[in-house]
Structure formats: C-alpha cells, structure tokens
LOGUTOR-952762 format. One record per atom (N, C-alpha, C): atom name; residue number from 1; x, y, z; residue in one letter. Coordinates in steps of 0.05 Angstrom, whole numbers, padded with zeros to 5 digits. Each point is the difference from the previous one (the first is absolute). Example, Ala and Ser with C-alpha at 12.3 -4.5 7.8 and 13.67 -1.06 7.14 Angstrom:
2
site, pos, east, north, up, code
N, 1, 00264, -00114, 00156, A $
CA, 1, -00018, 00024, 00000, A $
C, 1, 00018, 00024, 00000, A $
N, 2, -00007, 00021, -00014, S $
CA, 2, 00016, 00024, 00001, S $
C, 2, -00015, 00022, 00014, S $
***
This chain:
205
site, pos, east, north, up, code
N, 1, 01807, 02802, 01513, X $
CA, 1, 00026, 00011, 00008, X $
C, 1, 00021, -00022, 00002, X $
N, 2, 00022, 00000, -00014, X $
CA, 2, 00016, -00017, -00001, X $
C, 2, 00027, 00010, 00019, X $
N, 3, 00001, -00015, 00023, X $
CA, 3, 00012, -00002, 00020, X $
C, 3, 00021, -00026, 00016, X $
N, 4, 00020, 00006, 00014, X $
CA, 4, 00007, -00024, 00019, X $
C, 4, 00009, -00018, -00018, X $
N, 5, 00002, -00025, -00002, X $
CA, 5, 00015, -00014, -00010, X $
C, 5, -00010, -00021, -00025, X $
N, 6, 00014, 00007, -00024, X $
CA, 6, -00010, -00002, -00016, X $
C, 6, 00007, -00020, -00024, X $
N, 7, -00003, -00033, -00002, X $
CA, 7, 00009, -00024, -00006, X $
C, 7, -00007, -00003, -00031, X $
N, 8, 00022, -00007, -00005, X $
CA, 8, 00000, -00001, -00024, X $
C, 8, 00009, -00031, -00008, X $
N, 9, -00018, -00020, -00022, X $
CA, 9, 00011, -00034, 00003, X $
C, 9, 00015, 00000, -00005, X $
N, 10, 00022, -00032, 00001, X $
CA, 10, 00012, 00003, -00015, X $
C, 10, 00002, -00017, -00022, X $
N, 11, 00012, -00014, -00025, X $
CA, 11, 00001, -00017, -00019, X $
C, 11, -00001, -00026, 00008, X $
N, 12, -00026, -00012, 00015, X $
CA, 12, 00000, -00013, 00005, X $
C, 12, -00020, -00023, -00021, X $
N, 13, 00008, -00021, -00008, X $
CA, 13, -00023, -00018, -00019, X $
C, 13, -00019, -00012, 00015, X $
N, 14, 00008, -00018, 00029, X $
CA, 14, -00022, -00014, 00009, X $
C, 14, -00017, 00018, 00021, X $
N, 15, -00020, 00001, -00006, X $
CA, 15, -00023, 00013, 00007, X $
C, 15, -00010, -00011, 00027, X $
N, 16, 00005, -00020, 00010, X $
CA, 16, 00001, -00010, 00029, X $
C, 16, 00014, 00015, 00015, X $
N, 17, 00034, 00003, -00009, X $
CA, 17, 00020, 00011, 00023, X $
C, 17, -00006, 00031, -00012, X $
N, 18, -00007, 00015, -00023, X $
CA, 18, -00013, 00027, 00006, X $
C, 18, -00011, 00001, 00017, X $
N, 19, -00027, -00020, 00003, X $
CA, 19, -00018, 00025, 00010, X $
C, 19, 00002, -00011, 00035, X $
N, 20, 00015, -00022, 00005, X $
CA, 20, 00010, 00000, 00024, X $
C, 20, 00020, 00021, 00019, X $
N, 21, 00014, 00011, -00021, X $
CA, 21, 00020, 00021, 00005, X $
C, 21, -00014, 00028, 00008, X $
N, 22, -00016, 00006, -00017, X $
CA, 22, -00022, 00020, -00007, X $
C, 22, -00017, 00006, 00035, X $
N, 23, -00003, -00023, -00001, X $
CA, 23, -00020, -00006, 00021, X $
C, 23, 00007, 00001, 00023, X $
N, 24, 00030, -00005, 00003, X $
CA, 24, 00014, 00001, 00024, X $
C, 24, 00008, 00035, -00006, X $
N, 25, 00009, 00013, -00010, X $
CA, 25, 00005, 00035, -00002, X $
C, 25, -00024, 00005, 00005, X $
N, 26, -00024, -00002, -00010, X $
CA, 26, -00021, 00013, 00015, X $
C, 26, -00013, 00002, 00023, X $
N, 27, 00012, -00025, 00006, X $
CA, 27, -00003, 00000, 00036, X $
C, 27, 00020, 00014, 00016, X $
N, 28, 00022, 00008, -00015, X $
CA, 28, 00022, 00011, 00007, X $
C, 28, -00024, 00020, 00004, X $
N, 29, -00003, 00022, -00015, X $
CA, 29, -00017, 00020, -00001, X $
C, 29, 00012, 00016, -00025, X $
N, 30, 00010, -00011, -00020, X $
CA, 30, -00008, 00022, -00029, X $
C, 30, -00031, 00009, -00002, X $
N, 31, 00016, 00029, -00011, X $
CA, 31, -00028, 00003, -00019, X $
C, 31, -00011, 00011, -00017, X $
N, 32, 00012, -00009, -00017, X $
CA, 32, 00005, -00002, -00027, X $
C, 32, 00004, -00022, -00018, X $
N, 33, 00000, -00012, -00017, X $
CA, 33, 00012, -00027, -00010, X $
C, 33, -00011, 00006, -00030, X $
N, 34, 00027, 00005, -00018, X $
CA, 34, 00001, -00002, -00035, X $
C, 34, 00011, -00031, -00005, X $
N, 35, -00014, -00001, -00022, X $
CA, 35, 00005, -00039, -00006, X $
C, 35, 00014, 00014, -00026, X $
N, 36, 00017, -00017, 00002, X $
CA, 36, 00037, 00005, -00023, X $
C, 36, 00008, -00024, -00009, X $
N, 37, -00007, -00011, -00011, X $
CA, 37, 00018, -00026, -00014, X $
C, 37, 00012, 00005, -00032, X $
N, 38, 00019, 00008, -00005, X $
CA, 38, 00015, 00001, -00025, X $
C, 38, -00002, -00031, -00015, X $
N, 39, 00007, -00023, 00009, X $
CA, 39, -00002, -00019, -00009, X $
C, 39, -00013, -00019, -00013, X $
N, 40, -00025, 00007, 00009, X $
CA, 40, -00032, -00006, 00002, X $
C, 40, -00010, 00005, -00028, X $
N, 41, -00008, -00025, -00004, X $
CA, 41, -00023, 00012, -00028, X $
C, 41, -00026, 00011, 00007, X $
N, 42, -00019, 00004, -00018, X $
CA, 42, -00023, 00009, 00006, X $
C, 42, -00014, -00013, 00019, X $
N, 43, -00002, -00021, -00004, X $
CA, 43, -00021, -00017, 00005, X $
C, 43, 00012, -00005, 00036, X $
N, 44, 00023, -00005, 00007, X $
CA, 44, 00012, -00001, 00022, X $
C, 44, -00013, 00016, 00021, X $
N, 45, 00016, 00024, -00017, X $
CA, 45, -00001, 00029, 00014, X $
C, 45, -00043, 00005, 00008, X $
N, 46, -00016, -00012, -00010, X $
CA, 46, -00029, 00001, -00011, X $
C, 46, 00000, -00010, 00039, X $
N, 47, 00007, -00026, -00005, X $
CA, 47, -00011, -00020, 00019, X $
C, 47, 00028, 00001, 00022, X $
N, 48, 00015, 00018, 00002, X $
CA, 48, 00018, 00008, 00024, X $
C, 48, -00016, 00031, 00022, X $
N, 49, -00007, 00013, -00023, X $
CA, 49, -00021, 00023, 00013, X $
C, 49, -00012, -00006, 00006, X $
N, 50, -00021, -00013, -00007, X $
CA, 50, -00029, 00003, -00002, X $
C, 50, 00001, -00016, 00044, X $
N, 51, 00019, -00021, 00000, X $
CA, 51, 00011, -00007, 00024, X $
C, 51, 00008, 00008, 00024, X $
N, 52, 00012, 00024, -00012, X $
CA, 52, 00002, 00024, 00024, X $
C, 52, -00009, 00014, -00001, X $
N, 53, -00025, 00014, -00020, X $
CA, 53, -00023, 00018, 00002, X $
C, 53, -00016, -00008, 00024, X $
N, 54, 00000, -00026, -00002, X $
CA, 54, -00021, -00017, 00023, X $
C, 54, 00010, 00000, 00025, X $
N, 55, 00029, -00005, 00000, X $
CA, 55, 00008, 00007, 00029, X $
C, 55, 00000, 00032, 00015, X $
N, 56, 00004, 00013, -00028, X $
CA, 56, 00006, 00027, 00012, X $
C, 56, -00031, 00009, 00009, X $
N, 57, -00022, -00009, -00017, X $
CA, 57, -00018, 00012, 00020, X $
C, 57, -00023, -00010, 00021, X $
N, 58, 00026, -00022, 00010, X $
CA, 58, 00002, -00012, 00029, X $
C, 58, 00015, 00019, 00019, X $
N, 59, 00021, 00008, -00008, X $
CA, 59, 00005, 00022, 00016, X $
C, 59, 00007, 00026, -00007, X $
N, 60, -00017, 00008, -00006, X $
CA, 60, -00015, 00036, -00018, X $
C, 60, 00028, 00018, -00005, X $
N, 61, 00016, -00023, -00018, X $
CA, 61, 00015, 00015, -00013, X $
C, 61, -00006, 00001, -00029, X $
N, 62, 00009, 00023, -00004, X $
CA, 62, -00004, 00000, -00031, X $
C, 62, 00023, -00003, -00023, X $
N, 63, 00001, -00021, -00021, X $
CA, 63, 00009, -00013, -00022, X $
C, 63, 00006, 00012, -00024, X $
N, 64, 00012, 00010, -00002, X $
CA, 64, 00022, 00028, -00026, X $
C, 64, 00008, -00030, -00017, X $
N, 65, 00000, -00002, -00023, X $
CA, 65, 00006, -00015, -00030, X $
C, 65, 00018, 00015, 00002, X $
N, 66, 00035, -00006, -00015, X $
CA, 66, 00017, 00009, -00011, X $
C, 66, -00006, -00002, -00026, X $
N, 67, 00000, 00022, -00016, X $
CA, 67, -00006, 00006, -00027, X $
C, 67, -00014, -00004, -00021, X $
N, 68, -00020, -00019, 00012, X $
CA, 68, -00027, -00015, -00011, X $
C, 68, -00021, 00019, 00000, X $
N, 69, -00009, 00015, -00011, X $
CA, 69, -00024, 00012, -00011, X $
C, 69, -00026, -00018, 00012, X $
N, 70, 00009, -00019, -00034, X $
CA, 70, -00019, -00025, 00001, X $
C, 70, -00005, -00011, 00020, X $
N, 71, 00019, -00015, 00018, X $
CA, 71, -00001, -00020, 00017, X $
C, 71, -00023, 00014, 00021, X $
N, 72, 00015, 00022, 00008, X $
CA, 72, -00021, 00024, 00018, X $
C, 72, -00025, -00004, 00001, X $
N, 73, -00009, 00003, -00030, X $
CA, 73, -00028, 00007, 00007, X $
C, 73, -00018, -00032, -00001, X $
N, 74, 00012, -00016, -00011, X $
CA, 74, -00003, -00021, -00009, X $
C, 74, -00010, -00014, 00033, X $
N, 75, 00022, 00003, 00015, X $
CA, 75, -00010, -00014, 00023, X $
C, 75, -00004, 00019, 00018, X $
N, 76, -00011, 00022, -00004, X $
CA, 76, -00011, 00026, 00022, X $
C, 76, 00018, -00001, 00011, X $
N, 77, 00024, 00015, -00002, X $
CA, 77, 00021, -00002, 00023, X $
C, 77, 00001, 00028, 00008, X $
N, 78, 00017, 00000, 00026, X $
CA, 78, -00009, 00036, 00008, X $
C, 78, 00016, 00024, -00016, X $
N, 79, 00016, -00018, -00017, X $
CA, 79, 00023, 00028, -00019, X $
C, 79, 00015, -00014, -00013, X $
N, 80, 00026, 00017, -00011, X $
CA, 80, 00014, -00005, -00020, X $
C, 80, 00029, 00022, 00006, X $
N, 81, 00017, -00019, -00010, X $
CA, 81, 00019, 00022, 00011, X $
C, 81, 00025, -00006, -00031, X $
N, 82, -00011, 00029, -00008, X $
CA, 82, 00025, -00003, -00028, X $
C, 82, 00030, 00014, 00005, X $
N, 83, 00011, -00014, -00016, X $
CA, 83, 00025, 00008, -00016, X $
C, 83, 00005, 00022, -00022, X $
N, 84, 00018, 00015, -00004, X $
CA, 84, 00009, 00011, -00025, X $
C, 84, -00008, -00008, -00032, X $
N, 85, 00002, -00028, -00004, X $
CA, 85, -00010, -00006, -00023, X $
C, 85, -00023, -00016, 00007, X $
N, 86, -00014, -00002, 00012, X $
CA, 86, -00032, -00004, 00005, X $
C, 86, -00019, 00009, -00009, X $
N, 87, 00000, 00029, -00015, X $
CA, 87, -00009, 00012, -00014, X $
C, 87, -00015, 00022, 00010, X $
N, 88, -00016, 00027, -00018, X $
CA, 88, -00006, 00019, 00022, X $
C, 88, -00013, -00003, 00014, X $
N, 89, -00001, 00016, 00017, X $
CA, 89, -00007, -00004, 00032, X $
C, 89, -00037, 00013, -00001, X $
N, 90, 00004, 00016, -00024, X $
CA, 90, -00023, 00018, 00008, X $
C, 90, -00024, -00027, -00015, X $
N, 91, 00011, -00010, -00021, X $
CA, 91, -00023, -00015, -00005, X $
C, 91, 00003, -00021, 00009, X $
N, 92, 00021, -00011, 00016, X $
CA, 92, -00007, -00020, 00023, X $
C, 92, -00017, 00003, 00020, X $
N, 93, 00001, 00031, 00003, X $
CA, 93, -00025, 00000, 00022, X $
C, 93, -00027, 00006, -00007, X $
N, 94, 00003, 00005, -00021, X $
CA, 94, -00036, 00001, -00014, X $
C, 94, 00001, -00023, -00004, X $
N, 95, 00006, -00029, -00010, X $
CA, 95, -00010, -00022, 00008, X $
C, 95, 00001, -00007, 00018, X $
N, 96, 00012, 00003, 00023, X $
CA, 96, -00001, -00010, 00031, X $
C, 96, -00019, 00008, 00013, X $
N, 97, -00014, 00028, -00006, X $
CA, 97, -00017, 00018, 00018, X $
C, 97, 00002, 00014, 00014, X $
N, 98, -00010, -00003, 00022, X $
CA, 98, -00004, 00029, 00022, X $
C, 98, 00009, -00022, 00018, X $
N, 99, -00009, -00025, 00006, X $
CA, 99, -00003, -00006, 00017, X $
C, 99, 00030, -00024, 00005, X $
N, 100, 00012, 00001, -00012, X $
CA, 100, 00029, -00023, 00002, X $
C, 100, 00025, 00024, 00005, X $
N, 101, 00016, -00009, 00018, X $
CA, 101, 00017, 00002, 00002, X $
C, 101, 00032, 00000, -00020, X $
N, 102, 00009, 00019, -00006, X $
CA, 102, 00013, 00007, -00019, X $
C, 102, 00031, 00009, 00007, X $
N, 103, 00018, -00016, -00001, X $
CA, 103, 00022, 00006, 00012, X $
C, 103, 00023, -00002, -00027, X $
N, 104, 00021, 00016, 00007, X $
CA, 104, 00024, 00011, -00032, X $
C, 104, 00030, 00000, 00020, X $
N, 105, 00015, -00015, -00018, X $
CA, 105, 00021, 00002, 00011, X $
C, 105, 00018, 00020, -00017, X $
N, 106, 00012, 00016, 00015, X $
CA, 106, 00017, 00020, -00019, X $
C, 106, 00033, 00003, 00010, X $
N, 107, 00005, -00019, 00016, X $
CA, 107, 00031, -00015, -00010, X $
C, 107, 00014, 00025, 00016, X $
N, 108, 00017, 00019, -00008, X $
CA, 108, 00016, 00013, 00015, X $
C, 108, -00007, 00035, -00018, X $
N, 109, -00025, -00005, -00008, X $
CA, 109, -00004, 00030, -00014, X $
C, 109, -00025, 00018, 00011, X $
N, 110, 00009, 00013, 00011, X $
CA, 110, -00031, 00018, 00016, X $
C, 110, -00016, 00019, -00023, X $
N, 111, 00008, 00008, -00029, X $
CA, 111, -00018, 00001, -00014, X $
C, 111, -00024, -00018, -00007, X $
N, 112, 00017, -00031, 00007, X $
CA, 112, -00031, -00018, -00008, X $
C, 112, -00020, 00000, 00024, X $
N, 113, 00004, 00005, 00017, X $
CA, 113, -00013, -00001, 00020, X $
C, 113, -00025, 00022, -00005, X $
N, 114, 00012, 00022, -00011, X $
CA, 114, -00012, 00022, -00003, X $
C, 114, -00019, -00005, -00019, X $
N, 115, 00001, -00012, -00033, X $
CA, 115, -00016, -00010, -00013, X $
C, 115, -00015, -00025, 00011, X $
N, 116, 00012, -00019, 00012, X $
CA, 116, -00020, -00018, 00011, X $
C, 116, -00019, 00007, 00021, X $
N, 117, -00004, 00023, 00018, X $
CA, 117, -00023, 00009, 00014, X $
C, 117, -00013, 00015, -00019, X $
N, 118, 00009, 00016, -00018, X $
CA, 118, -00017, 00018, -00021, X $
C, 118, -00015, -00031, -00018, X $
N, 119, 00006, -00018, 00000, X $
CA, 119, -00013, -00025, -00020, X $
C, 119, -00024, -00009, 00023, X $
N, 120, 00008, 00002, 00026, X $
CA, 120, -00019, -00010, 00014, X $
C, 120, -00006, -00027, 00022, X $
N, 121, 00046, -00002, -00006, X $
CA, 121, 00007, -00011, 00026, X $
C, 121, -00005, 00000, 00022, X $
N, 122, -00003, -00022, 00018, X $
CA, 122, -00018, -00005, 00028, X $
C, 122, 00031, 00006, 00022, X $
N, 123, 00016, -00007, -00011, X $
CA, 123, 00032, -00001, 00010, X $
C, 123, 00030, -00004, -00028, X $
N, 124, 00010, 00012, 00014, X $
CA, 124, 00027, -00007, -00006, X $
C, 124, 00026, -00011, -00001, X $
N, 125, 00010, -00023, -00003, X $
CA, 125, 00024, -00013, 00009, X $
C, 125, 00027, 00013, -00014, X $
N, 126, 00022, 00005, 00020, X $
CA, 126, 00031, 00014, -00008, X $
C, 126, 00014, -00038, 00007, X $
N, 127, 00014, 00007, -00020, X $
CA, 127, 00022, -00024, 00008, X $
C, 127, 00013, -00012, -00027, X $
N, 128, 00024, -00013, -00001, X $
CA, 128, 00004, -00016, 00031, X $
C, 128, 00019, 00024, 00021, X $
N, 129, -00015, -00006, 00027, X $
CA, 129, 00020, 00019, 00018, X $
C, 129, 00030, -00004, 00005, X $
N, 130, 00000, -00035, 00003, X $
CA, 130, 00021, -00008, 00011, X $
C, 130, 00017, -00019, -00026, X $
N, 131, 00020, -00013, 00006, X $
CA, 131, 00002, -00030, -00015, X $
C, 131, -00017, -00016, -00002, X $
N, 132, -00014, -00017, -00019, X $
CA, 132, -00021, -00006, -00009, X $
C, 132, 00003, -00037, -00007, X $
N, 133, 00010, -00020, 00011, X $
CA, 133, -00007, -00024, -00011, X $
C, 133, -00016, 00001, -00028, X $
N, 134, -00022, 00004, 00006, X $
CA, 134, -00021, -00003, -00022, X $
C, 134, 00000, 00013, -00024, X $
N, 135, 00014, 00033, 00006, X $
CA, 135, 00000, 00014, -00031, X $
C, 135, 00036, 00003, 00007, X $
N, 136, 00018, -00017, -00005, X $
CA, 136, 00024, 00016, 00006, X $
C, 136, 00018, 00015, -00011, X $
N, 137, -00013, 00008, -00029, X $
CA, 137, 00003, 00017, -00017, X $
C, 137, -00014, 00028, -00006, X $
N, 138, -00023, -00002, 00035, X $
CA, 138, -00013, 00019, -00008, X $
C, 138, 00008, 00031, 00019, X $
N, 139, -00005, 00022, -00021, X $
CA, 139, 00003, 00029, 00001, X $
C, 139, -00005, -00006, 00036, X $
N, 140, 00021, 00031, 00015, X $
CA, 140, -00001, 00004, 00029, X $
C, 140, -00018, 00025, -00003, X $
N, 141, -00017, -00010, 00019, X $
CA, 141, -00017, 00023, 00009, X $
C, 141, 00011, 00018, 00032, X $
N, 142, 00020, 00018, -00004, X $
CA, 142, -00005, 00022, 00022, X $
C, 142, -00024, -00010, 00024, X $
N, 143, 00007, 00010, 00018, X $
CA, 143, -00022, -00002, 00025, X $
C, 143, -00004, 00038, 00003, X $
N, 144, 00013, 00016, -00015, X $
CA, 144, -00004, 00016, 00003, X $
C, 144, -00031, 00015, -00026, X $
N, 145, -00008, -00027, -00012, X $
CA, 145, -00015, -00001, -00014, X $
C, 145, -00029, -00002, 00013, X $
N, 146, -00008, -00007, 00029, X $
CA, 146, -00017, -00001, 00018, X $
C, 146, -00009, 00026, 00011, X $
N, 147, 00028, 00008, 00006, X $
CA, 147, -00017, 00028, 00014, X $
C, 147, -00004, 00025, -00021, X $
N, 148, 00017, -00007, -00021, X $
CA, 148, -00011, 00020, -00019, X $
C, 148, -00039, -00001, -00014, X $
N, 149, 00001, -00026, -00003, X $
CA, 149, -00030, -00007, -00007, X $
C, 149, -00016, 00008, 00029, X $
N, 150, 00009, -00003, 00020, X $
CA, 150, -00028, 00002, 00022, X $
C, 150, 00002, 00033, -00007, X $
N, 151, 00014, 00023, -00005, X $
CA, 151, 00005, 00029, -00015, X $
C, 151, -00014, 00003, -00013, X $
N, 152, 00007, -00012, -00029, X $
CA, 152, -00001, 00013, -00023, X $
C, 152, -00020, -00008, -00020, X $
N, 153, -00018, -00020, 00023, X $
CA, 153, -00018, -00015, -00027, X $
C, 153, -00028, 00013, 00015, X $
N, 154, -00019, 00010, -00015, X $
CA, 154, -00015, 00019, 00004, X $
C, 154, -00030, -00011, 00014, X $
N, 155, 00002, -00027, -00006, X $
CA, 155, -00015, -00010, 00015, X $
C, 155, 00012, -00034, 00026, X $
N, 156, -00009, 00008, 00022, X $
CA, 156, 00017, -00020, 00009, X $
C, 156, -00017, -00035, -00006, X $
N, 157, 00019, -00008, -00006, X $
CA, 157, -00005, -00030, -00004, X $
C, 157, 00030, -00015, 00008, X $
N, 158, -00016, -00024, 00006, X $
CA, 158, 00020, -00020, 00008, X $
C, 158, 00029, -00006, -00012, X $
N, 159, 00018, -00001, 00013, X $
CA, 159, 00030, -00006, -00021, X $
C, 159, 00014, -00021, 00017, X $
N, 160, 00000, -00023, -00021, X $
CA, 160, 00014, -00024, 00015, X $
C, 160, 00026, -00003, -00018, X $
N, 161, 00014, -00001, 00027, X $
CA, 161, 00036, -00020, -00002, X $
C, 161, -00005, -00029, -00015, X $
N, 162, 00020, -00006, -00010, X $
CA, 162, 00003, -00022, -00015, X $
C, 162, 00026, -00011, -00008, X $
N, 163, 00006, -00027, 00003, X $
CA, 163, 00030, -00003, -00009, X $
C, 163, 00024, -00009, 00013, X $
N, 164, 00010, -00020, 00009, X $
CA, 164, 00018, -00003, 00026, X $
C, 164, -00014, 00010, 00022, X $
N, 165, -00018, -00003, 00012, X $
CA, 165, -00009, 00012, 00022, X $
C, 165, 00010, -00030, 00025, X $
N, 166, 00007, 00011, 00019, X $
CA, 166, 00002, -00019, 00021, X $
C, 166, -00005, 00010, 00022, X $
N, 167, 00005, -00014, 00024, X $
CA, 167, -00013, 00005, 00024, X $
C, 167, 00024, 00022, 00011, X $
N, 168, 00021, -00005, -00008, X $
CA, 168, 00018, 00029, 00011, X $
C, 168, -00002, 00026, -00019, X $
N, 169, -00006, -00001, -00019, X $
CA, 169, 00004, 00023, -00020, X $
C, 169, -00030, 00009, -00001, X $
N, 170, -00019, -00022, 00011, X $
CA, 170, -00030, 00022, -00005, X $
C, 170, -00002, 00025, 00006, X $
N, 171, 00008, 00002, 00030, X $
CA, 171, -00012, 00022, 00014, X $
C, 171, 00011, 00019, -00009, X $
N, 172, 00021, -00001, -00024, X $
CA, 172, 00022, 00028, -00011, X $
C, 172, -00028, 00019, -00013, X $
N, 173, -00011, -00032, -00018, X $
CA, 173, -00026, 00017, -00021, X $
C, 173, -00017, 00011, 00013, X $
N, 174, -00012, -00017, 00021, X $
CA, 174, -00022, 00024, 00011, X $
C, 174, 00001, 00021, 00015, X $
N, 175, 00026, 00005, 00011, X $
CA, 175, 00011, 00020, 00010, X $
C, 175, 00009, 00019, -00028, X $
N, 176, -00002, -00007, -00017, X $
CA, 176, 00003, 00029, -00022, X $
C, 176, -00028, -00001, -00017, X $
N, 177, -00021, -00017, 00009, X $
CA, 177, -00024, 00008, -00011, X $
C, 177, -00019, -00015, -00005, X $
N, 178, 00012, -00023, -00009, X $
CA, 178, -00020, -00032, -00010, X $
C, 178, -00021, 00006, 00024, X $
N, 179, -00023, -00009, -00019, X $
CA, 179, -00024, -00006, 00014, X $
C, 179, 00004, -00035, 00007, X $
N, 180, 00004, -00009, -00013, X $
CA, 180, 00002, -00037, -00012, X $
C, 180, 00025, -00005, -00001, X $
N, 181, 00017, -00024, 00002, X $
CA, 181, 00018, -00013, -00007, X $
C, 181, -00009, -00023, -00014, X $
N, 182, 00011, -00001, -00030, X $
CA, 182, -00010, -00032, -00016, X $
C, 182, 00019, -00019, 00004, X $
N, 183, -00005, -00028, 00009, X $
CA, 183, 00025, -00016, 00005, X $
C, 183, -00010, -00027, -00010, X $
N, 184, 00018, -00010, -00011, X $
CA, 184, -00005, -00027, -00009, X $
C, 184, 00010, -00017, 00015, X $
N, 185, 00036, -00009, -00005, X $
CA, 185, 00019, -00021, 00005, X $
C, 185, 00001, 00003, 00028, X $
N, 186, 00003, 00023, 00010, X $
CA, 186, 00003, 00007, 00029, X $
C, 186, -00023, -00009, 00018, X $
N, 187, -00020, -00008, -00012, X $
CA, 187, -00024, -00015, 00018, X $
C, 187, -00004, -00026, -00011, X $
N, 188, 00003, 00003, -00019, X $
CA, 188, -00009, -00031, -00019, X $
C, 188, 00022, -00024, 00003, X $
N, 189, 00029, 00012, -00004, X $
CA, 189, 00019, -00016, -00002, X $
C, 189, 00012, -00007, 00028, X $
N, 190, -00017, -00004, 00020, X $
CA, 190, 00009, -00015, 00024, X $
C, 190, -00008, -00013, 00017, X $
N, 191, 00006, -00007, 00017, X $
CA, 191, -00010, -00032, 00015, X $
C, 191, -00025, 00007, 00013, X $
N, 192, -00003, 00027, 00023, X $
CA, 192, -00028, 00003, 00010, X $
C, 192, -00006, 00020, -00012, X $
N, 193, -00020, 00004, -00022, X $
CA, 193, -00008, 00019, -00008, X $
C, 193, -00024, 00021, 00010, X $
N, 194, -00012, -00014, 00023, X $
CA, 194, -00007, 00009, 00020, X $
C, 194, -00002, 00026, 00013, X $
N, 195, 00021, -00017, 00016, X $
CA, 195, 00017, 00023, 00014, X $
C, 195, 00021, 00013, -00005, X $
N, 196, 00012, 00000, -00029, X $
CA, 196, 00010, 00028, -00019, X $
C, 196, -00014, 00018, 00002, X $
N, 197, -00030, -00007, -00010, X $
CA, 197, -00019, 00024, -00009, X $
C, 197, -00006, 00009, 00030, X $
N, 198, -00003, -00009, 00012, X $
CA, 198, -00011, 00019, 00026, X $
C, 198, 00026, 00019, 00013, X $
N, 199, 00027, -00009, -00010, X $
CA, 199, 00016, 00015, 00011, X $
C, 199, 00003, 00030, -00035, X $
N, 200, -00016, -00008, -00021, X $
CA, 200, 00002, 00020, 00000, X $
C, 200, -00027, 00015, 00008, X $
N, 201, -00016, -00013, 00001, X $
CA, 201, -00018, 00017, 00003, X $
C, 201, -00001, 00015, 00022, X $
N, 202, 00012, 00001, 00029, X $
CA, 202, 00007, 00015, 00017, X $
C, 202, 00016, 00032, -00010, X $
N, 203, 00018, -00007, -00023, X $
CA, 203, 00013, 00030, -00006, X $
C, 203, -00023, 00021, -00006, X $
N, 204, -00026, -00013, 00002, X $
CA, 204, -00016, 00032, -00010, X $
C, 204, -00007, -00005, 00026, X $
N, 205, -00010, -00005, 00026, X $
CA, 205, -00011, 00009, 00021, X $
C, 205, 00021, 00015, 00010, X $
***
C-alpha cells in the first residue's frame, strides 16, 4: 500500500551526499523512496541504487526505480514506476510479475488512470498539482482529479500527488484525495532534511 510520504531523489551525481540525504528523509519517516536521476548514466544510476536498496532495507522501506524496467529487476528492487512513453504497461507487468510493485503516472488525465489499473497498476500518480521547479513546463493536474478517482475507478488503489508539492499546499491534495504526496526539492533541497520530512509526515496523522 503506497501511503504517507512519498520521496522522490533528486539529480544528484555524488553518491555520498545522495545517500546521506536519503538517509536523513528516512529517518524523517518516508515511506516510500523512487531513485530518479535524469543525469546519470547507466552505470551511475547501477551503483547509486543498488546504495539505497541497501539502506532502504535498513529501514523497511520499499525502493520504486523511475522508469527502469531493467535496472528493477536487475537489482531486485521493490518496483518501478513508469511514464507515458515508458512503454505498455501491460507488458511491463508481465515482466515485473505478481510480485513488484508497479506504479503509472498519468499527468492530469483520469482516463490513464483508468487504463493503468486495467494494465495492472499498483497506484497512480496525477500531477503536477502545483508549480513545479522540476517539470516547469509540465501539464496542471486539477485536485479535483483526486476525488473523482477515489469515485470512479472501479477498483480502489492508491493515487499519489506529485509536482510543486510543499509543506503549505500539501494538505490541499490530501484533503481532495491523495493517498501519497511525491516530493523531491521540498525535502531534498534544504538545510535539515530531517526535520522537513517529519513535518511532513505529521500531515497524514
């Protein structure tokens, strides 16, 4: 069940101050953590996971690959979480299995949502909710996109916020439905990363 607060890396190269950052949000109390590096070559991205696979199951969170198939299974990670052009979903999950974690982002359109649980999505991400640093060209996702899915999607599964999320604008999302909030810069990009994450992680108690 993908819940509570939900960290996403960020483009970071040195693999020291990752997984120090990493390490300090999970003591925050995420729980959740997708490893994301755009920048990264293979071989980086190989030996940047495989780093926080090890920490995460130090503290029994589980490790979502951004758009790596490969990388996934390669270093037993607990899932994979695709994109639009990532390719289909349904035969992403016949190579993933029964047993991985399978998460689809469908941007600001609640028909994909609808095909990504019919493919065999574990969850769903809407976004970006807010203004977005990271994608700031990317499509607005409605918050009125939350409570229509906890409605209209026939089976209930998880639906996480994503996107400009901050510590004042979270509670808008899970008050119209988010199970999860995904946040990067807003935990990653500051001095105690710490105690960010614990102040969000209080918005779900």
């Amino acid at each position: 069940m993908i819940t509570g607060l939900y960290a996403v890396t960020p483009d970071e190269q040195n693999t020291d101050v990752l997984v120090a950052k990493v390490e300090a949000a999970l003591q925050g109390g995420v729980k959740v953590l997708q490893y994301r590096n755009k920048f990264a070559n293979y071989k980086l991205q190989t030996q940047q996971a495989h780093a926080l696979l090890s920490l995460c199951r130090q503290y029994h969170v589980p490790l979502i690959i951004n758009d790596s198939i490969e990388l996934c299974l390669t270093l037993d990670a607990d899932g994979v979480h695709l994109g639009a052009d990532d390719g289909n979903l349904s035969e992403a999950r016949a190579r993933l299995g029964a047993n991985k974690i399978m998460g689809a982002s469908c941007y600001n359109r609640f028909e994909l949502a609808v095909s990504a649980q019919q493919a065999g999505a574990d969850y769903v991400a809407f976004g970006a909710c807010f203004a977005s640093s990271t994608k700031p060209n990317a499509l607005v996702a409605g918050l009125e996109l939350f409570t229509r899915a906890k409605v209209e999607l026939t089976i209930t599964i998880p639906i996480v916020a994503i996107g400009g999320i901050t510590l004042e604008n979270a509670p808008l999302a899970i008050e119209a439905g988010a199970d999860s909030i995904a946040v990067i810069n807003a935990i990653f990009n500051v001095q105690d990363v710490k105690s960010t994450t614990q102040q969000f992680t209080k918005l779900f108690i």
